[in-house]
N, CA, C and O atoms as a Tripos MOL2 file, in Angstrom:
@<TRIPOS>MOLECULE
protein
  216   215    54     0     0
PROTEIN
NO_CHARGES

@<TRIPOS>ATOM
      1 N          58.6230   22.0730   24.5890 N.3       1 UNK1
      2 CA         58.1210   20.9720   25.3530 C.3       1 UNK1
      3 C          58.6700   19.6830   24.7520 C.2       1 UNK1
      4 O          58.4300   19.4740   23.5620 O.2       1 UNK1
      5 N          59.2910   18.9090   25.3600 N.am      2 UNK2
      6 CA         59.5940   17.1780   25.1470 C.3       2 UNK2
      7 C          58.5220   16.3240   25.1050 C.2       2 UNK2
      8 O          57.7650   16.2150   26.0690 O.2       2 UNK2
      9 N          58.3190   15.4430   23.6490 N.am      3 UNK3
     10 CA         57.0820   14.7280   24.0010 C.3       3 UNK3
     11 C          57.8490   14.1050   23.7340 C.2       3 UNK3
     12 O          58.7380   14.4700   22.9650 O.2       3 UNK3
     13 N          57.7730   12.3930   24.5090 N.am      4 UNK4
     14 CA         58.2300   10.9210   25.1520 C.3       4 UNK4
     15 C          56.8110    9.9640   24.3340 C.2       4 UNK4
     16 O          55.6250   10.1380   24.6150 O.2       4 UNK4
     17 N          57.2130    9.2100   23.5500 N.am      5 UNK5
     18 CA         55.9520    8.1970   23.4560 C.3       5 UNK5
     19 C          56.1940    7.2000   24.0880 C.2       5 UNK5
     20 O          57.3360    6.7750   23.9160 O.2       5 UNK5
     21 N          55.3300    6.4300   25.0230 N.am      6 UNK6
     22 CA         55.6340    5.1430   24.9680 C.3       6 UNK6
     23 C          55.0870    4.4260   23.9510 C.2       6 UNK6
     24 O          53.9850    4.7690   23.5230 O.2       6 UNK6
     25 N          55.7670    3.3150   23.3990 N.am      7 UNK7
     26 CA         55.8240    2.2750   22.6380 C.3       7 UNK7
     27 C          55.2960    0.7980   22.7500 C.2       7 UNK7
     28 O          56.1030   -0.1150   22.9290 O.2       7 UNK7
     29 N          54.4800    0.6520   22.6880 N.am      8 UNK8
     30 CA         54.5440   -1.3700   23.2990 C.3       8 UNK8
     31 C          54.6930   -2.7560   22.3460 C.2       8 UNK8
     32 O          54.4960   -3.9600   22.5050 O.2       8 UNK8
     33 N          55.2990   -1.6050   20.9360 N.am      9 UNK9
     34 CA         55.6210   -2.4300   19.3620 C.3       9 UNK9
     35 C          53.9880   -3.4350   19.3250 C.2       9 UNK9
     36 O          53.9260   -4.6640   19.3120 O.2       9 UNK9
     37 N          52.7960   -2.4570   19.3140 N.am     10 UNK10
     38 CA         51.4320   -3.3900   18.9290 C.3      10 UNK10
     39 C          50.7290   -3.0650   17.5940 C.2      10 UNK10
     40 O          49.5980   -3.3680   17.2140 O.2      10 UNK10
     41 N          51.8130   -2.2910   16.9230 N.am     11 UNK11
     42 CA         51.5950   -1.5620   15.3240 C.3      11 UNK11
     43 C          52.4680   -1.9220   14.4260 C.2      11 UNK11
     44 O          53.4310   -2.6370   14.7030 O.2      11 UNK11
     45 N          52.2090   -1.4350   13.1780 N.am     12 UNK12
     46 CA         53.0250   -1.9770   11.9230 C.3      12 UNK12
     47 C          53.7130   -0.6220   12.0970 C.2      12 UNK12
     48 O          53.1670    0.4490   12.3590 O.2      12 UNK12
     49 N          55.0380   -0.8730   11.9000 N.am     13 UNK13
     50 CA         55.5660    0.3810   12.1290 C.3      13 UNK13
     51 C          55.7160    1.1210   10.9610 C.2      13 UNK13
     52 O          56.0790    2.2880   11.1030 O.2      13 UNK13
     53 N          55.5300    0.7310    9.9200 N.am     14 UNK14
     54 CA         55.4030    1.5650    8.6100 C.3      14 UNK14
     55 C          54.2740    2.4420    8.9160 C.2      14 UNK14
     56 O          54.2330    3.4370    8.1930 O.2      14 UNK14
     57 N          53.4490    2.3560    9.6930 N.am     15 UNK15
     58 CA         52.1910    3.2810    9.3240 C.3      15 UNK15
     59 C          51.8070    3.6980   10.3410 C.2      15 UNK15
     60 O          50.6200    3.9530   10.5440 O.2      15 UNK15
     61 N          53.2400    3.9410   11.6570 N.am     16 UNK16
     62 CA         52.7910    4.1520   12.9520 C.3      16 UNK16
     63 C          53.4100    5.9990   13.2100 C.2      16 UNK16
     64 O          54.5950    6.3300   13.2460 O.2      16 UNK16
     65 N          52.1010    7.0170   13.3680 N.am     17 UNK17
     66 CA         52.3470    8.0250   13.5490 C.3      17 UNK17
     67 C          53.5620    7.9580   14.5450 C.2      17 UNK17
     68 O          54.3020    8.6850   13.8820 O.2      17 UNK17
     69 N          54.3460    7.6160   15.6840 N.am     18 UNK18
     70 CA         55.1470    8.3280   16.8160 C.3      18 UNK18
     71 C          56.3310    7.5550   15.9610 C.2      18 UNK18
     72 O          57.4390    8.0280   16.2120 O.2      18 UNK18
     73 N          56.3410    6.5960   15.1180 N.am     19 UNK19
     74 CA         58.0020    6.4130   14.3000 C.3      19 UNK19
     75 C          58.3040    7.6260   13.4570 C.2      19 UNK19
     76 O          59.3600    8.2560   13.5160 O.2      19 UNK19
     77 N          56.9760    7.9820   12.4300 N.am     20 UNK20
     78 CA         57.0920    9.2990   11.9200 C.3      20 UNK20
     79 C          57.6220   10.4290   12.1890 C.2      20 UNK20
     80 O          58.3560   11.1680   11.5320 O.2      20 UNK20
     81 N          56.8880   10.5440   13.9090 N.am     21 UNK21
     82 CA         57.7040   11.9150   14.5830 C.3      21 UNK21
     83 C          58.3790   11.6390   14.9490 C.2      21 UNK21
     84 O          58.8410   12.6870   15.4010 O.2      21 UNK21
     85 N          59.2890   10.5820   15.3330 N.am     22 UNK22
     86 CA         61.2830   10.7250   15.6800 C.3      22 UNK22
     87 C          61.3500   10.6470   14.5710 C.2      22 UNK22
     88 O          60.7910   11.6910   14.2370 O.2      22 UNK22
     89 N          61.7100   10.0300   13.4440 N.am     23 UNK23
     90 CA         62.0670   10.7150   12.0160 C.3      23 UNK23
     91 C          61.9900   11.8920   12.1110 C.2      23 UNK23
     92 O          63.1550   12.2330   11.9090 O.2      23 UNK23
     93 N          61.4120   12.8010   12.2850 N.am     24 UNK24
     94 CA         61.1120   14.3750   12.1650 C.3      24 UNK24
     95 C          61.9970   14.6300   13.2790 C.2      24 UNK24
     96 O          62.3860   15.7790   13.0710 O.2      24 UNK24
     97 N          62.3560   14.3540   13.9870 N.am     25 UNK25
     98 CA         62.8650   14.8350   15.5370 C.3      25 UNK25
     99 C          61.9790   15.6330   16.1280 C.2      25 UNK25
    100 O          62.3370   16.6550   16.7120 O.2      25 UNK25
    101 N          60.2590   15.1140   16.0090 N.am     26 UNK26
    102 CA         59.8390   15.9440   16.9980 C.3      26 UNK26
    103 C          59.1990   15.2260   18.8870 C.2      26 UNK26
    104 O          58.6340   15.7210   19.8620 O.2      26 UNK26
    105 N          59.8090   13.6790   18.4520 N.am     27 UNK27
    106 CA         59.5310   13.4050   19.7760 C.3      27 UNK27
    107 C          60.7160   12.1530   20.4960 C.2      27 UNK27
    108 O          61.8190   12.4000   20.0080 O.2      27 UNK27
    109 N          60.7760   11.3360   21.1500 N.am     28 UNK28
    110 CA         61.4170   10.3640   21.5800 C.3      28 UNK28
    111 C          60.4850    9.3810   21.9510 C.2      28 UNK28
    112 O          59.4550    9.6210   22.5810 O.2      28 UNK28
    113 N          60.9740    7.8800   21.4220 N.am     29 UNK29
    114 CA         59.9150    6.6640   21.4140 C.3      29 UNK29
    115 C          60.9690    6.2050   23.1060 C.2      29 UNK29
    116 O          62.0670    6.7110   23.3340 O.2      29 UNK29
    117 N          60.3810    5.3390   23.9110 N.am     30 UNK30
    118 CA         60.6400    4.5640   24.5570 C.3      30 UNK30
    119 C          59.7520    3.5450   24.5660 C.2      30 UNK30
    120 O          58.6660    3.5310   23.9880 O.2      30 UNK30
    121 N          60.4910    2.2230   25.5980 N.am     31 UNK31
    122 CA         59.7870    1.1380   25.1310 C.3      31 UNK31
    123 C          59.7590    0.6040   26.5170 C.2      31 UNK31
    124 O          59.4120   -0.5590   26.7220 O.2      31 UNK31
    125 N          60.1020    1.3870   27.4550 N.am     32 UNK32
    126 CA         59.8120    0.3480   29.2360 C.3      32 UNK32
    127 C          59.2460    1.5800   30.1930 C.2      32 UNK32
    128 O          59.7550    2.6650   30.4740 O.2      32 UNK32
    129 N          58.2620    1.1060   30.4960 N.am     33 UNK33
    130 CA         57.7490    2.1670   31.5570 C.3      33 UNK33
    131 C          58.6950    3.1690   32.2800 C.2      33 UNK33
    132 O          58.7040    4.3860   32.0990 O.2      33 UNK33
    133 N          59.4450    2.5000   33.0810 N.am     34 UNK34
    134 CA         60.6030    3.4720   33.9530 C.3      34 UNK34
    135 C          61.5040    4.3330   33.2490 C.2      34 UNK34
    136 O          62.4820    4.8340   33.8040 O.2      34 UNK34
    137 N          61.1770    4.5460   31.9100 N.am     35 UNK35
    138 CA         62.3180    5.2110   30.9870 C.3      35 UNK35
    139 C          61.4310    6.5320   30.6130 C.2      35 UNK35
    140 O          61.7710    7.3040   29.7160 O.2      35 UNK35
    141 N          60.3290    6.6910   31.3560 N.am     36 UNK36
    142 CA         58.9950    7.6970   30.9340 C.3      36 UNK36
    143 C          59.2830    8.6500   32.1510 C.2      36 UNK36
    144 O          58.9080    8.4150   33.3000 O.2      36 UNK36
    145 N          60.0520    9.8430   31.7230 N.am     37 UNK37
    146 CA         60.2100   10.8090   32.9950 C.3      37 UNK37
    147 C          59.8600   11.0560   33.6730 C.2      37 UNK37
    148 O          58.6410   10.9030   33.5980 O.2      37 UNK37
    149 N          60.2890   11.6120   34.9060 N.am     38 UNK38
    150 CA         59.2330   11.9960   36.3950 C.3      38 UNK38
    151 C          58.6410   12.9540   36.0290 C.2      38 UNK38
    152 O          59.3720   13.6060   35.2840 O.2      38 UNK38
    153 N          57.2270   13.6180   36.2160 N.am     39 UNK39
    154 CA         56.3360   14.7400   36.1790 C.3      39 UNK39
    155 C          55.8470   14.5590   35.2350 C.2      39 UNK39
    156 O          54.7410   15.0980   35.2690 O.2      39 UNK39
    157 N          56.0570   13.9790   34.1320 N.am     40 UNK40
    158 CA         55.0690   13.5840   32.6270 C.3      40 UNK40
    159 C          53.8460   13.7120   33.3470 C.2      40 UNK40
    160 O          53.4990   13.3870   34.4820 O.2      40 UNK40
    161 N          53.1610   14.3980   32.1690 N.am     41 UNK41
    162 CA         51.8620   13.8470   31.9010 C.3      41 UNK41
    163 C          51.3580   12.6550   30.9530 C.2      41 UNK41
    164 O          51.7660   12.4600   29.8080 O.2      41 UNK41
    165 N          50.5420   12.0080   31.5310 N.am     42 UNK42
    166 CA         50.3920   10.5650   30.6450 C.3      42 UNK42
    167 C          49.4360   10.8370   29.9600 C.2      42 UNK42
    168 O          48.5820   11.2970   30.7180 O.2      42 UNK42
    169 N          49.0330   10.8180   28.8230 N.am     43 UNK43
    170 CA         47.7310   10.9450   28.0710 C.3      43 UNK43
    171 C          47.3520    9.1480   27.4260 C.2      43 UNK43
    172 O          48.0990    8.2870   26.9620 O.2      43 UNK43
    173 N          46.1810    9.1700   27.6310 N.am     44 UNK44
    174 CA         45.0740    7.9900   27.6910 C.3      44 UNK44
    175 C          44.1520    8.3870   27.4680 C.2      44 UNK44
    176 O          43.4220    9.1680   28.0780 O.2      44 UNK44
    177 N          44.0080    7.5070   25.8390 N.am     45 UNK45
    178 CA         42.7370    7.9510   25.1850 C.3      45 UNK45
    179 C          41.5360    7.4500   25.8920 C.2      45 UNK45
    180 O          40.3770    7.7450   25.6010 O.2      45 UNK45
    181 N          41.9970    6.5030   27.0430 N.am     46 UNK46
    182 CA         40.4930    5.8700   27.3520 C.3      46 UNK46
    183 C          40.1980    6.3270   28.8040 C.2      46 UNK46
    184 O          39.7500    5.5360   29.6340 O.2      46 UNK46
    185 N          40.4850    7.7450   29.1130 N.am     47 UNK47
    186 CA         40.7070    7.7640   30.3910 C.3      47 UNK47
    187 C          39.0630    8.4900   30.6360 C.2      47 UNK47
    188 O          38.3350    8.8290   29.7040 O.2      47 UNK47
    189 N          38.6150    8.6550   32.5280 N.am     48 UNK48
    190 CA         37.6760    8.8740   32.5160 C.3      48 UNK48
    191 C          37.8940   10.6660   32.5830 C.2      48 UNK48
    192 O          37.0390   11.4590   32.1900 O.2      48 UNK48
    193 N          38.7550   10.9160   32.9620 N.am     49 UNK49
    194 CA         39.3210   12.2790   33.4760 C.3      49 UNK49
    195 C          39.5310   13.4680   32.3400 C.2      49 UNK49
    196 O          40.5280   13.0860   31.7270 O.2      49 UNK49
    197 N          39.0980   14.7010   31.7590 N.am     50 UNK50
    198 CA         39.5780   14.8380   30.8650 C.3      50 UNK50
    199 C          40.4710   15.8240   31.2700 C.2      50 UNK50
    200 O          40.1670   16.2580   32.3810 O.2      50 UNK50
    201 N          41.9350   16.5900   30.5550 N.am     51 UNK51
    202 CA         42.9010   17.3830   30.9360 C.3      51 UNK51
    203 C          42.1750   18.8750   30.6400 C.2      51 UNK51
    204 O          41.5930   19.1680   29.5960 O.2      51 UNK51
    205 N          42.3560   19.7600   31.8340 N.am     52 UNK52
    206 CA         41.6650   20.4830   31.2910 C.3      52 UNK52
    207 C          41.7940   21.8530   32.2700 C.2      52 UNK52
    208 O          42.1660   21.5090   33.3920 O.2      52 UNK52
    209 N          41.6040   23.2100   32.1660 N.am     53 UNK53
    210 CA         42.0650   24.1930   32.6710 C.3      53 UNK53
    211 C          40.8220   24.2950   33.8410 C.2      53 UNK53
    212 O          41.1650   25.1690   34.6380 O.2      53 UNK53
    213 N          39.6060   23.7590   34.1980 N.am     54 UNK54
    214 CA         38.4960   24.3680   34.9490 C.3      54 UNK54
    215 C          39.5200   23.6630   36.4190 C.2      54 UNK54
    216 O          39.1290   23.8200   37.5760 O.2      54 UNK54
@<TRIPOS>BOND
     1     1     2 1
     2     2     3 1
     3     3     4 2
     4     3     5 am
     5     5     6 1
     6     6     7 1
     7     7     8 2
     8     7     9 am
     9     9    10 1
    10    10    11 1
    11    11    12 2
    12    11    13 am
    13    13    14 1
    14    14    15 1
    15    15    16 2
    16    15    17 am
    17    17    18 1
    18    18    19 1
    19    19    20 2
    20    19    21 am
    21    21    22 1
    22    22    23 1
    23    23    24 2
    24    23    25 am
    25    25    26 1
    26    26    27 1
    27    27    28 2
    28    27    29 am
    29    29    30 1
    30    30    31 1
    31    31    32 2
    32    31    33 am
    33    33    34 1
    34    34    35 1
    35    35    36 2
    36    35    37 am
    37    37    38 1
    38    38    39 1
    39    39    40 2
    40    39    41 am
    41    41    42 1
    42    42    43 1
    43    43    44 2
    44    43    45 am
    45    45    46 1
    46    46    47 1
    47    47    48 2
    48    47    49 am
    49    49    50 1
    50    50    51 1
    51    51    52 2
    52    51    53 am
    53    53    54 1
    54    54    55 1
    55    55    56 2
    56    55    57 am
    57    57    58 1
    58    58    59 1
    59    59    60 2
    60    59    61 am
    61    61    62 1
    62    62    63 1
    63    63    64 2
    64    63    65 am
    65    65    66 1
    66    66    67 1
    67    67    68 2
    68    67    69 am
    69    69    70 1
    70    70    71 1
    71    71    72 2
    72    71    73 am
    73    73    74 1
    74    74    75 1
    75    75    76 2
    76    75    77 am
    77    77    78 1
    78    78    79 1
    79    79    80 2
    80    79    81 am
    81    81    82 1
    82    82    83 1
    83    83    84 2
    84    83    85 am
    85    85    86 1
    86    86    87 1
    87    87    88 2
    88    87    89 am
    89    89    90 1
    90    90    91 1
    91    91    92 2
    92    91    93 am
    93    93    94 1
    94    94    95 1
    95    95    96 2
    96    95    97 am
    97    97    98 1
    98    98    99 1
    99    99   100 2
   100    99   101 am
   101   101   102 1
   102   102   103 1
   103   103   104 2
   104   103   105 am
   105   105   106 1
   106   106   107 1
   107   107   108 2
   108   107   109 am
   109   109   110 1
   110   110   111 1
   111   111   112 2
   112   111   113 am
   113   113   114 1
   114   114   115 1
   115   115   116 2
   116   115   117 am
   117   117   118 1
   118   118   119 1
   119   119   120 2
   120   119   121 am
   121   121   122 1
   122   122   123 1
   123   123   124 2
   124   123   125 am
   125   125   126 1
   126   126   127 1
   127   127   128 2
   128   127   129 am
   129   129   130 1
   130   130   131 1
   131   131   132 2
   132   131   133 am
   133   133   134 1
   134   134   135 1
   135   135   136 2
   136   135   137 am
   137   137   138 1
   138   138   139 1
   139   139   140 2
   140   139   141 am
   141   141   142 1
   142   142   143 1
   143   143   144 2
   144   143   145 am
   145   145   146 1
   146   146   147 1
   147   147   148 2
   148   147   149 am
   149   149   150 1
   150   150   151 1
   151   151   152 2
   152   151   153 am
   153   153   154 1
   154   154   155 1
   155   155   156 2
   156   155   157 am
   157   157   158 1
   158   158   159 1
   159   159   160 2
   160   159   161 am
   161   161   162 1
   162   162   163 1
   163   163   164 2
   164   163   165 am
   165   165   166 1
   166   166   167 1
   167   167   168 2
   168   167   169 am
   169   169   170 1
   170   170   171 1
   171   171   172 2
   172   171   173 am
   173   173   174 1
   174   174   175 1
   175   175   176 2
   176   175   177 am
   177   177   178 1
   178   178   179 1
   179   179   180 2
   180   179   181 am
   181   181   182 1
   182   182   183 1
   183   183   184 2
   184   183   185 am
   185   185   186 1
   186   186   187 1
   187   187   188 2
   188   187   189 am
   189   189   190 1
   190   190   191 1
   191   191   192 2
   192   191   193 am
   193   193   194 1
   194   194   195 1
   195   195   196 2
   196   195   197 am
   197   197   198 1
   198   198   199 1
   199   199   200 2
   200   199   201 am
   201   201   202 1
   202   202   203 1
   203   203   204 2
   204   203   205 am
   205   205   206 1
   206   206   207 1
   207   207   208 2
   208   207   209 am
   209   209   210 1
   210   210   211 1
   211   211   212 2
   212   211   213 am
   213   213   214 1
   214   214   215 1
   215   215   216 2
@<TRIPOS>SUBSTRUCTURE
     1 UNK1         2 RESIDUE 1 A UNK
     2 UNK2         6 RESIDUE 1 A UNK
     3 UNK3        10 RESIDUE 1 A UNK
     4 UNK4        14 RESIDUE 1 A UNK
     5 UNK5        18 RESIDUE 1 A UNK
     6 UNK6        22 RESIDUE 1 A UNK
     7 UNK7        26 RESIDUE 1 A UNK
     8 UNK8        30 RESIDUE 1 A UNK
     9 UNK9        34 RESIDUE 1 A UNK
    10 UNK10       38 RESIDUE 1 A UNK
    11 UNK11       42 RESIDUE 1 A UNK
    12 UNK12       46 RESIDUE 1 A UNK
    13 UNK13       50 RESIDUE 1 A UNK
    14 UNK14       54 RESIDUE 1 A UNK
    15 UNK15       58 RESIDUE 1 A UNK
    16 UNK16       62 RESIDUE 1 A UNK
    17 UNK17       66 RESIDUE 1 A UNK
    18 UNK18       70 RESIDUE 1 A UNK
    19 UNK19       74 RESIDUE 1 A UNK
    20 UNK20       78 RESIDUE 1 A UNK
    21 UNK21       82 RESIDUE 1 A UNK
    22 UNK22       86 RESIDUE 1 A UNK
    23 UNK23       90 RESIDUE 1 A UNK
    24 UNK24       94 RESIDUE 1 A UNK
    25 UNK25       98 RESIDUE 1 A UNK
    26 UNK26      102 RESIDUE 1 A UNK
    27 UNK27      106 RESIDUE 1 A UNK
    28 UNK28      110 RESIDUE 1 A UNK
    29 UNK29      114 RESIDUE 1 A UNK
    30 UNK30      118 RESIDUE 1 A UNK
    31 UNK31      122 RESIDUE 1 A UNK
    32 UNK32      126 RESIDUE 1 A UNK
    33 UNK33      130 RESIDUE 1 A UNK
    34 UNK34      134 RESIDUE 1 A UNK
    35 UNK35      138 RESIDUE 1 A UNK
    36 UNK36      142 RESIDUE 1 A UNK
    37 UNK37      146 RESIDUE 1 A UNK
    38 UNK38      150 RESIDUE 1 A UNK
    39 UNK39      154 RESIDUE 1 A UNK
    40 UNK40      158 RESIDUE 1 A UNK
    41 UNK41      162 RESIDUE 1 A UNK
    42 UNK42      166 RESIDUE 1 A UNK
    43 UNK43      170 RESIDUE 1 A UNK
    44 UNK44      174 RESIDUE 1 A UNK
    45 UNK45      178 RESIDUE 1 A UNK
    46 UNK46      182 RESIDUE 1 A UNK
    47 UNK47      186 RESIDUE 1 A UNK
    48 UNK48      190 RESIDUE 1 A UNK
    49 UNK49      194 RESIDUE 1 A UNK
    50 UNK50      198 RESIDUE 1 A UNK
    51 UNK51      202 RESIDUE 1 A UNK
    52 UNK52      206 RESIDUE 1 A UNK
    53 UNK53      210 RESIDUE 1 A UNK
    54 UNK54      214 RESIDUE 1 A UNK
Protein backbone atom coordinates (compact mmCIF):
# COMPACT_ATOMS: atom_id res chain seq x y z
CA UNK A 1 0.00 0.00 0.00
CA UNK A 2 1.30 3.77 -0.83
CA UNK A 3 0.85 6.10 2.00
CA UNK A 4 0.88 10.00 0.61
CA UNK A 5 1.02 12.55 3.60
CA UNK A 6 -0.17 15.72 3.11
CA UNK A 7 1.98 18.38 4.53
CA UNK A 8 0.92 22.06 5.36
CA UNK A 9 4.76 22.78 6.93
CA UNK A 10 2.63 23.68 10.58
CA UNK A 11 5.46 21.55 12.52
CA UNK A 12 9.06 21.68 13.46
CA UNK A 13 10.28 19.36 11.18
CA UNK A 14 12.89 17.87 13.37
CA UNK A 15 10.27 16.21 15.39
CA UNK A 16 7.70 15.66 12.68
CA UNK A 17 6.70 11.85 12.45
CA UNK A 18 5.79 11.84 8.24
CA UNK A 19 9.64 13.55 7.59
CA UNK A 20 10.79 10.46 9.59
CA UNK A 21 8.88 8.09 7.34
CA UNK A 22 10.25 9.39 3.90
CA UNK A 23 13.63 9.09 5.49
CA UNK A 24 12.70 5.45 5.95
CA UNK A 25 11.06 5.29 2.50
CA UNK A 26 7.99 4.30 3.96
CA UNK A 27 5.77 7.07 2.67
CA UNK A 28 5.68 10.26 0.26
CA UNK A 29 5.14 13.93 1.76
CA UNK A 30 3.23 16.29 -0.59
CA UNK A 31 2.48 19.75 -0.06
CA UNK A 32 -0.71 20.89 -2.52
CA UNK A 33 -3.92 19.27 -2.38
CA UNK A 34 -4.17 18.19 -6.17
CA UNK A 35 -0.90 16.21 -5.84
CA UNK A 36 -3.03 13.71 -3.31
CA UNK A 37 -4.13 10.80 -5.69
CA UNK A 38 -7.49 9.90 -7.04
CA UNK A 39 -9.26 7.13 -4.76
CA UNK A 40 -7.13 7.97 -1.54
CA UNK A 41 -8.52 7.63 1.43
CA UNK A 42 -8.20 10.78 3.55
CA UNK A 43 -7.80 10.16 7.20
CA UNK A 44 -8.91 13.06 9.71
CA UNK A 45 -8.34 12.87 13.08
CA UNK A 46 -11.28 15.12 13.68
CA UNK A 47 -13.69 13.49 11.56
CA UNK A 48 -17.28 12.55 12.63
CA UNK A 49 -17.27 9.25 10.55
CA UNK A 50 -15.21 6.48 11.77
CA UNK A 51 -13.42 3.97 8.94
CA UNK A 52 -14.65 0.90 9.54
CA UNK A 53 -15.74 -2.67 8.17
CA UNK A 54 -19.72 -2.67 9.63
Amino acid sequence: MKVTVFHANECDKRKCTAFKMEKQGKCKIVYKIHQIPRGAVVLNPFSEKAVSYE
